[in-house]
N, C-alpha and C positions, 0 to 999 in steps of 0.2 A: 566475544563479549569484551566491552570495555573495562578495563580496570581504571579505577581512581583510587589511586596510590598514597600511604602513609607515611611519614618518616617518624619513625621511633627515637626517643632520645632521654637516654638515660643520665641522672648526674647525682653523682653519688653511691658511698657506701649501700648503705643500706637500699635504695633504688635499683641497686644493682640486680641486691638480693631476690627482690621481687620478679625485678625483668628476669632475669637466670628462670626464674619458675614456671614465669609466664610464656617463656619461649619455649622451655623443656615440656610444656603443658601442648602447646601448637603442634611441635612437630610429633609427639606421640598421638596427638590425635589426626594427622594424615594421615588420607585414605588411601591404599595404594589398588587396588579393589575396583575394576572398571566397569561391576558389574555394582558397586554398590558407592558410586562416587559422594565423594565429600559435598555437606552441603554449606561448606564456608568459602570464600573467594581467597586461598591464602594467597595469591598474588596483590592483595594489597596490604599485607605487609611484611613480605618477603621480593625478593629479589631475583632474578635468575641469572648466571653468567658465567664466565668461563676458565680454567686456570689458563697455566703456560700447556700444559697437557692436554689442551683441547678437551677438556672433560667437562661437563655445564655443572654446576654449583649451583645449590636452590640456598640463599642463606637471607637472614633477619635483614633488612633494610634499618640498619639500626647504629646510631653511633653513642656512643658512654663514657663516661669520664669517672676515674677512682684519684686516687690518690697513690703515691709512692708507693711499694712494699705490699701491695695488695692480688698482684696477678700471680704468684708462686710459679708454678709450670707452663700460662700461657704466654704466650709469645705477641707482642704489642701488635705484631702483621701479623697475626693468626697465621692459621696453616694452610688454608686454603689456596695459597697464592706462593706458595714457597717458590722459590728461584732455589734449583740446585746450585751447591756452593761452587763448583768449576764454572758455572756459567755465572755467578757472581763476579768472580775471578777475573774471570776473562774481558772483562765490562770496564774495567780500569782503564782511566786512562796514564797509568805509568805501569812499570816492570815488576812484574808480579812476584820475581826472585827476591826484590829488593822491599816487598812486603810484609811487615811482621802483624803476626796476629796473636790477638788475646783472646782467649775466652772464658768467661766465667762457670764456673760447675753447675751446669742445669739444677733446678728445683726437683725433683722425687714427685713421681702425678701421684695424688693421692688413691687410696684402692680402690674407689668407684669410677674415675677416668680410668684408671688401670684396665676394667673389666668392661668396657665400651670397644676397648680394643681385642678383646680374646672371641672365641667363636661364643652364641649363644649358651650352648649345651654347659661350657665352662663357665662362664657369668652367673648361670644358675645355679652351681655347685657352692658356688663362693656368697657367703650373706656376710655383710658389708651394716655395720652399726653406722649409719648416717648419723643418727642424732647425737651420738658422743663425739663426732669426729669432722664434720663439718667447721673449719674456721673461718671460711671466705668463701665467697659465691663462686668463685672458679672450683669449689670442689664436687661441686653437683651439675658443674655445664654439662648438658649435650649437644648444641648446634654448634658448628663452625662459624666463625665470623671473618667477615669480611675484611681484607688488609686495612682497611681505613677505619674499622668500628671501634677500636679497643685504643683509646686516649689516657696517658698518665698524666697527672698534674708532678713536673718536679720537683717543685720548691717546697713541698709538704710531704710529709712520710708520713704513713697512717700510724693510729696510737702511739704516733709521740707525746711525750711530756712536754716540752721544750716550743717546741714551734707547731701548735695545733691550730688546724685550718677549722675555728670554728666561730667566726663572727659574720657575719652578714658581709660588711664592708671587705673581708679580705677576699672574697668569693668576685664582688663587681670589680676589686679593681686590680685582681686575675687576669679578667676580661679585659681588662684596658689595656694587657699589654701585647702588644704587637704580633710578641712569638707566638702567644697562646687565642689570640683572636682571629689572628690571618690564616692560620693551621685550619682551625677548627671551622670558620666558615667556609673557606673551600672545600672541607670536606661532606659540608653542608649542601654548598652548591652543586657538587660531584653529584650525588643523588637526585638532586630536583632536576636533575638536567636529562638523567636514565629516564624522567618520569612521563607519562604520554597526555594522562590526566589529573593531575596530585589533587588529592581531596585537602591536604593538611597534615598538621603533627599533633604524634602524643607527644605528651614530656613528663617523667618521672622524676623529680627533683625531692632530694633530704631540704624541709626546711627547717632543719633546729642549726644547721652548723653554717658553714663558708659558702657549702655548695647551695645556700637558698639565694646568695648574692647572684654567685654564677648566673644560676637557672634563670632569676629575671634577666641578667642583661643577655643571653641566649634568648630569649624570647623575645625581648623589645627588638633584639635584630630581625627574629625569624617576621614579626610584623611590620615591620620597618621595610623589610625586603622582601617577601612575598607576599603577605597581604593576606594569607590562608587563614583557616579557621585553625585554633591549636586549643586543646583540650590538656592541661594539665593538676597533675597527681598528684600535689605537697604529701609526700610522706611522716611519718614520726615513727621513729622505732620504738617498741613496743617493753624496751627495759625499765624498768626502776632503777631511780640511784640513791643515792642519800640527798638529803634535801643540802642545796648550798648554791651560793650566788651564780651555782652553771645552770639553776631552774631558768631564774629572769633570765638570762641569756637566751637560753633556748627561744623564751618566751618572747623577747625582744625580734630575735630572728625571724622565727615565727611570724608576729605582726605586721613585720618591713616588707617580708614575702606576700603574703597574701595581700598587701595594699598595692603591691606591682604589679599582679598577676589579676587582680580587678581592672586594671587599666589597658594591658596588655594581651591578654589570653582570652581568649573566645567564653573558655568557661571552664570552671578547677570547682576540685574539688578534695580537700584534705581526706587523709586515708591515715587510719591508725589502728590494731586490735585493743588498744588501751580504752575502756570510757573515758577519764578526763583528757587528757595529750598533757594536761600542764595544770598545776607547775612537775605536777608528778603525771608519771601515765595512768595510772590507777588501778582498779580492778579489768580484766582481761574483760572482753565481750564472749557472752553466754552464747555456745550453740547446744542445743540439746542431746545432738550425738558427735558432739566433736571431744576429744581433750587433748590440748597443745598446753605449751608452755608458753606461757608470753616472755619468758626472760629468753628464750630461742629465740633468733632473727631466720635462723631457720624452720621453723616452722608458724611464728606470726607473718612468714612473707610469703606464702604458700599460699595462705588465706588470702590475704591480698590482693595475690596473681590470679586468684581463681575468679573474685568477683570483676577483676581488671577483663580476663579471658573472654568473662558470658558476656558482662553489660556492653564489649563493645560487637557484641554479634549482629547488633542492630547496623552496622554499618560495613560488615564483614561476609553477609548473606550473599550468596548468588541468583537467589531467588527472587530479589530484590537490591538490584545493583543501581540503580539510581538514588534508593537510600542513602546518603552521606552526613558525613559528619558535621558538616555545618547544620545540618537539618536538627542535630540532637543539638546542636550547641543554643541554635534558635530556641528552638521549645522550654530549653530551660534557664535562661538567663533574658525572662522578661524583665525581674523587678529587681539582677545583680544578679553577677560570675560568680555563685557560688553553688553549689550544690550538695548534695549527702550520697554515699557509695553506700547499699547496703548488699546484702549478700545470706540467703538462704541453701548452706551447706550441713547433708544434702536436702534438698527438696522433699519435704517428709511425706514423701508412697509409700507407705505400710504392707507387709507382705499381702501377695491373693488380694489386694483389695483396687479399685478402682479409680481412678481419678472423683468420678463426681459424689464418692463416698468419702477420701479423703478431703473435698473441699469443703463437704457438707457437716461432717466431724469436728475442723479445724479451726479450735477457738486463738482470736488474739492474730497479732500477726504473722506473717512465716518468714519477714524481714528481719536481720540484725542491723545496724548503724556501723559502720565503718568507717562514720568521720568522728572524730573526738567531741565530746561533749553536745552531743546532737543526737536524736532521736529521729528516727523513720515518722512523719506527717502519716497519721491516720486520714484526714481532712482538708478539702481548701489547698490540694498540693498540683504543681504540675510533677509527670515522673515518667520516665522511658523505662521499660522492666524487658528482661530478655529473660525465656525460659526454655532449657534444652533436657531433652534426655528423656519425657515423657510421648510413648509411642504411642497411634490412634486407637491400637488394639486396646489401650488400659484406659479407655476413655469413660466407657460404660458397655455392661452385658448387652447381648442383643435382647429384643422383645419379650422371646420366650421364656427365657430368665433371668430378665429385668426384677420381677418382683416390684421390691420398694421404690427400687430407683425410679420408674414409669409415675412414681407419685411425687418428683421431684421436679421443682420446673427448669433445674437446667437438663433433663433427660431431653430435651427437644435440642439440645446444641450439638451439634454434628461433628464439632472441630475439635481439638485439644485448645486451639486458637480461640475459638469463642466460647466453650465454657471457661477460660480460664478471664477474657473478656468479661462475660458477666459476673466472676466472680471478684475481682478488683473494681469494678465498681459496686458491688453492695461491699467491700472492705472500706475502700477509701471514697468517701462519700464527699462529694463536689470536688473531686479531684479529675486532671486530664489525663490520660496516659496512652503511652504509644505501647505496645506489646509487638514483641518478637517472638517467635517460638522457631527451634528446630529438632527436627525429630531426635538424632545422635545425642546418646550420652555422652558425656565428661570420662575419657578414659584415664586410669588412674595407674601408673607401675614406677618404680622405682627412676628418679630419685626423690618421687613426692610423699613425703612425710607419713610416717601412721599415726596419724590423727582421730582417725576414727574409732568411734567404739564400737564393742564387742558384738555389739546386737544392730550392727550394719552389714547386709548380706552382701557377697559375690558384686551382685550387681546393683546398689544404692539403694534397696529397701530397706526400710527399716522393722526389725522384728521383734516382739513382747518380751523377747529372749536369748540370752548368749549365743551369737552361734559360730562364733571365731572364725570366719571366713576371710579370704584376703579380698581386699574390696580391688575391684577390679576396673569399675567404672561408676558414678553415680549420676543422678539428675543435678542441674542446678537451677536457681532463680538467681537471678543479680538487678542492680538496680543502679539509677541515680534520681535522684528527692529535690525540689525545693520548697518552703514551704514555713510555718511561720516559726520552726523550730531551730530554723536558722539563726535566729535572732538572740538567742539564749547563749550559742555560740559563739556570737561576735562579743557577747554582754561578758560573759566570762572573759576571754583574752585579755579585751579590757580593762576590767575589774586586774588582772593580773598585772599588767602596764601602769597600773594606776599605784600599784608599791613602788614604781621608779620616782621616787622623787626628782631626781635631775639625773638628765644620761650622763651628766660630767662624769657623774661616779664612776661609770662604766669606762675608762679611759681607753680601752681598746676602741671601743665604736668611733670615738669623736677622735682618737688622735689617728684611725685611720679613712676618715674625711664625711664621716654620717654628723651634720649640722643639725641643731637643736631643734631649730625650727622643722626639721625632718621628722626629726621624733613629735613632734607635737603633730603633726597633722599626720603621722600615721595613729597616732590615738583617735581622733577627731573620726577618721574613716573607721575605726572599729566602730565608735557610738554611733555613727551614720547609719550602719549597714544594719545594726542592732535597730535602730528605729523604723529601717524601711522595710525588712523582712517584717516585724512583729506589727507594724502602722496595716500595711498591702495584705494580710493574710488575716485579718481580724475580722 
């Protein structure tokens, strides 16, 4: 089977957070089972290969960028690839007597990497409060990474006062310098070159700070130089702050991103648990058996990752390996690269009951919105939906005790795939949609959040009643939208750009090299996109 191959690219804090989950999410759910094999292709977005110890290494095809002060215990070249320190040694070329070395006092792994390492039986023993203790994304890794995946920015410490990396312009012109562009695309090329057939890239990118500058000129290369389809993820994290001139900023940021990433990117699509993104994030997005914390980055990036996980199954199937990513990218960036992420966590199966009872019961949609200020298109939408975890058995009773259901007319559909087929078309009405489905649930164990409530069973059903179970695995739906609700979107931003009376104000932007006239025409493109979405979908 051929693989057509991803490259994953994280930039930023909080992006980090997400990828961490979404990786942590992949590899718990390998199948190692040859009797029950996986039905995702994870060789296209993993990697295979070898240490110094001739040992083969299955790790993320993924390269990331933080900022200073952010990795605590991991090591910039992972572990994977460690060169013992005598055979370091030895590699010199001068007298190795005449060598002095430093070293600094290793970082303390936090208790949850702690117990990655101890036997099973002992990991169990030990219950580890993730949610009070989690300060950075390296403290919930589990995959190893690759010597070349894990990128620091120098020149920036994270949560500094003094020198913070958070305007647009200090992100691009990062990139312009030498040390940090010549690095970082060779390690770029490195990967396309292991590749036998690259479909393309994701790109998870913060666009409220520095790293939304990055993240465009990372991509105007990745186009520039390959010419792939690239699908990327503008993040916003999900806190409140107090209202003050770092909203517009954001907001600013924000705008310059998304006008680059229309020009450059295949097809994006903003991701937030906040409703508004700006100038505040707002109230959290409703799920009916979830309860997180949106002021967590550890648990609004969980969400995230999970809708990041399903929607892109559609191009991660084995069942369907000609599937690509360009194919999704087509389908939804007829009228403009934009799109809506939405996410149905879990999937609401209701205990003992069936699929074509729960479709038939289920008023309203079963989509949330997980872009900012945009809503899931009932109508008049195109949309790609992936749906896992629902098995053929829970489809409908057999004949004999059918009952009601035989009085239904999706009782005639045979598949999980086409009742679920005809039931998004009588939801969303003159809309197109692609559907994926695979049988495997969404496995769920620690280090992913308890989010759920009480009256979510074992295994993702949902019950009339308490029943404190550890949830173990659930169903999911996930999505990407476009549609005329988009336009409401771009009208806000907008609207928000529209208190800058002159970027002069903002002396960061223009004294480090964003021209007026730049600002102006990225307004111009928010009211564009605001007129073609709502013009195209009426």
């Amino acid at each position: 089977m051929t693989t057509r191959e991803i490259l994953t690219i994280q930039l930023g804090h909080y992006s980090n957070f997400i990828g961490t989950h979404w990786w942590n999410l992949q590899e718990n759910n390998f199948s190692y089972d040859p009797n029950n094999p996986s039905e995702i292709n994870h060789d296209v977005l993993y990697r295979e290969g070898e240490n110094f110890k001739k040992q083969v290494t299955f790790c993320p095809r993924l390269l990331l960028v933080d900022l200073k002060g952010t990795l605590g215990y991991l090591k910039e070249s992972g572990t994977l690839y460690d060169v013992p320190q005598h055979e370091e040694l030895s590699s010199l070329l001068w007298d190795e007597q005449n060598v002095e070395i430093k070293e600094e006092n290793p970082c303390s792994k936090p208790a949850f990497i702690e117990s990655l390492d101890k036997s099973a039986e002992a990991a169990q023993l030990q219950e580890i409060d993730l949610e009070n203790s989690v300060n950075t994304w390296v403290d919930y890794l589990v995959p190893r990474f690759h010597s070349r995946t894990v990128n620091t920015i120098k020149e920036y410490e994270h949560n500094s006062s003094d020198h913070q990396f958070d305007i647009y312009t200090y992100g691009r012109n990062l990139w312009k310098k030498e040390q940090f562009s010549d690095d970082f695309t060779d390690k770029i090329r490195a990967y396309v070159e292991e590749c036998d057939l690259m479909q393309g890239f994701q790109v998870l990118v913060d666009s409220t700070d520095g790293f939304s500058g990055l993240g465009v000129s990372c991509i105007q290369h990745l186009r520039d130089e390959y010419g792939k389809s690239i699908i990327t993820f503008p993040s916003i994290d999900g806190r409140n702050t107090d209202s003050s001139t770092s909203d517009i900023i954001k907001a600013i940021n924000i705008a310059l991103c998304w006008q680059q990433l229309e020009e450059y990117s295949s097809l994006f699509s903003p991701i937030c648990c906040g409703q508004s993104g700006w100038p505040q994030i707002g109230l959290p997005r409703n799920f009916d058996n979830l309860n997180y914390e949106l002021e967590l980055k550890y648990h609004t990036s969980s969400i995230l990752a999970t809708a990041l996980d399903t929607l892109s199954l559609r191009y991660r199937r084995k069942e369907y390996a000609n599937v690509v990513l360009s194919d999704l990218c087509a389908d939804l960036s007829y009228n403009g690269k934009a799109a809506i992420t939405s996410l149905s966590l879990p999937f609401p199966m209701t205990v003992k009951r069936d699929l074509i009872d729960v479709l038939d019961d289920y008023e309203g949609s079963m989509l949330t919105s997980l872009t900012p200020s945009c809503d899931v298109p009932i109508d008049k939408s195109m949309q790609s939906i992936a749906l896992r975890g629902i098995p053929e058995d829970r489809l409908k009773r057999p004949m004999d005790k059918a009952n009601k259901q035989m009085s239904k007319p999706a009782y005639r559909c045979s598949t999980v795939h086409e009742m679920m087929t005809c039931y998004l078309a009588y939801v969303y009405q003159s809309s197109a949609t692609y559907l994926s489905t695979i049988e495997s649930s969404l496995k769920i164990k620690p280090p992913y959040p308890k989010v759920f409530n009480n009256n979510v069973t074992e295994t993702g059903d949902i019950a009339g009643w308490p029943v404190a179970e550890e949830v173990r695995s659930v169903p999911v739906m996930a999505g990407l939208h476009t549609g005329k609700s988009l336009g409401s979107m771009f009208e806000l931003l907008h609207n928000q750009l529209m208190r800058v009376r002159s970027i002069n104000r903002f002396h960061a932007f223009t004294d480090s090299g964003l021209d007026v006239n730049e600002f102006h025409d990225c307004c111009n493109y928010l009211l564009d996109r605001k007129e073609a979405y709502e013009d195209h979908y009426i």
